[in-house]
N, C-alpha and C positions, 0 to 999 in steps of 0.2 A: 950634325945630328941635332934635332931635338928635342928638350927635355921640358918636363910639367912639373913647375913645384905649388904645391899648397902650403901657405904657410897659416895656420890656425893659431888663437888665444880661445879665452871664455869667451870674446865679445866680436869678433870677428873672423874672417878668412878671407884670405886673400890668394886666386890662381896665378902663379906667374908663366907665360910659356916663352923657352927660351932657346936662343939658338946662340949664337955668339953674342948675343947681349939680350933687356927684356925685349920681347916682342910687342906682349900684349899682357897686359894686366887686367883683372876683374877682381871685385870684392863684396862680398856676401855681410851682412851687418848682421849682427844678432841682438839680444834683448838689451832694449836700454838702458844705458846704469851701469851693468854689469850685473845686476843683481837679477835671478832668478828664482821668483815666488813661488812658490806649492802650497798647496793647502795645509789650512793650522798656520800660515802667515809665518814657515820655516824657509829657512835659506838653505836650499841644496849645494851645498860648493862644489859637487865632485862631477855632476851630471850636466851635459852641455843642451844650450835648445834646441828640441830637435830641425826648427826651423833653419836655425845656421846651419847644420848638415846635411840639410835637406838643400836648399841652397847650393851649400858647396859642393855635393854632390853634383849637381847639375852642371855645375862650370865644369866636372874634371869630364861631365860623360863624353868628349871628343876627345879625351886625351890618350895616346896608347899607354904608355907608362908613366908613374908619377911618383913622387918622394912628397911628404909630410913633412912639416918641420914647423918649429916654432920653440915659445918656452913652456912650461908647466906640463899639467898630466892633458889637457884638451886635444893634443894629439894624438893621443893612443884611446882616448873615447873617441873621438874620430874614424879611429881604424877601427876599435870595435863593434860602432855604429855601421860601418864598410861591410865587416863578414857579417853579422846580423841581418841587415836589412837588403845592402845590395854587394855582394858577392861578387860580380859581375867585375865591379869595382874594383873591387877587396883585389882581386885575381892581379892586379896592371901596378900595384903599388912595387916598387923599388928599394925602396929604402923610407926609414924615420927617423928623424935627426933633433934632436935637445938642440935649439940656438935661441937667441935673443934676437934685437930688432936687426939686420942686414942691412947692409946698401945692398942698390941692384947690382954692381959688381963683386960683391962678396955671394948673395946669391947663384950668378953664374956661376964662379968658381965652386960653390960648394956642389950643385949640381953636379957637372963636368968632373969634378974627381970621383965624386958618390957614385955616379953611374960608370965611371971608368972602372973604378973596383969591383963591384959586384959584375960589373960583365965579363970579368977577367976570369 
């Protein structure tokens, strides 16, 4: 079987698609620094650019099903940014998972059980 994980922060995204190990990796960059300007020269901490979703969007659109994952709240602006804008999307996700950095075999494995369960 295979599986699509997205793993997102503030500053990047990374798709991984996987079957017994990674297959294929891509990575979407976002705004440089980490720091996200708006007008009045405020720091937005909570809202992600829309160009890394926009981006990573586009890596998952071949995927059938997919899992989110990462640390912080960037994941779930993600998802929200999903049923918002592309729905389409939104509809294929799996699961969303709180993790830190992975090796690519803890990846698989977290996949492989995540989707094991929920398909149960």
């Amino acid at each position: 079987m295979k599986f699509t994980i997205l793993w997102v922060d503030r500053e990047s995204a990374k798709v991984f698609h996987v079957s017994r190990g990674i297959e294929e990796c891509s990575r979407e960059q976002g705004a440089e620094s980490g720091h996200h300007a708006i007008a009045g020269e405020q720091i937005d901490q909570y809202r992600e650019p829309l160009r890394l979703f926009v981006g990573a969007a586009k890596l998952l659109s071949i995927s059938n099903q997919f899992m989110i994952v990462g640390p912080g709240v960037a994941k779930h602006h993600f998802y929200n940014y999903l049923v918002e804008q592309r729905p389409e999307l939104a509809k294929k996700i799996f699961g969303i998972a709180s993790v830190d950095h992975l090796t690519e075999p803890q990846l698989v494995a977290l996949s492989k059980r995540y989707f094991n369960r929920t398909a149960s």
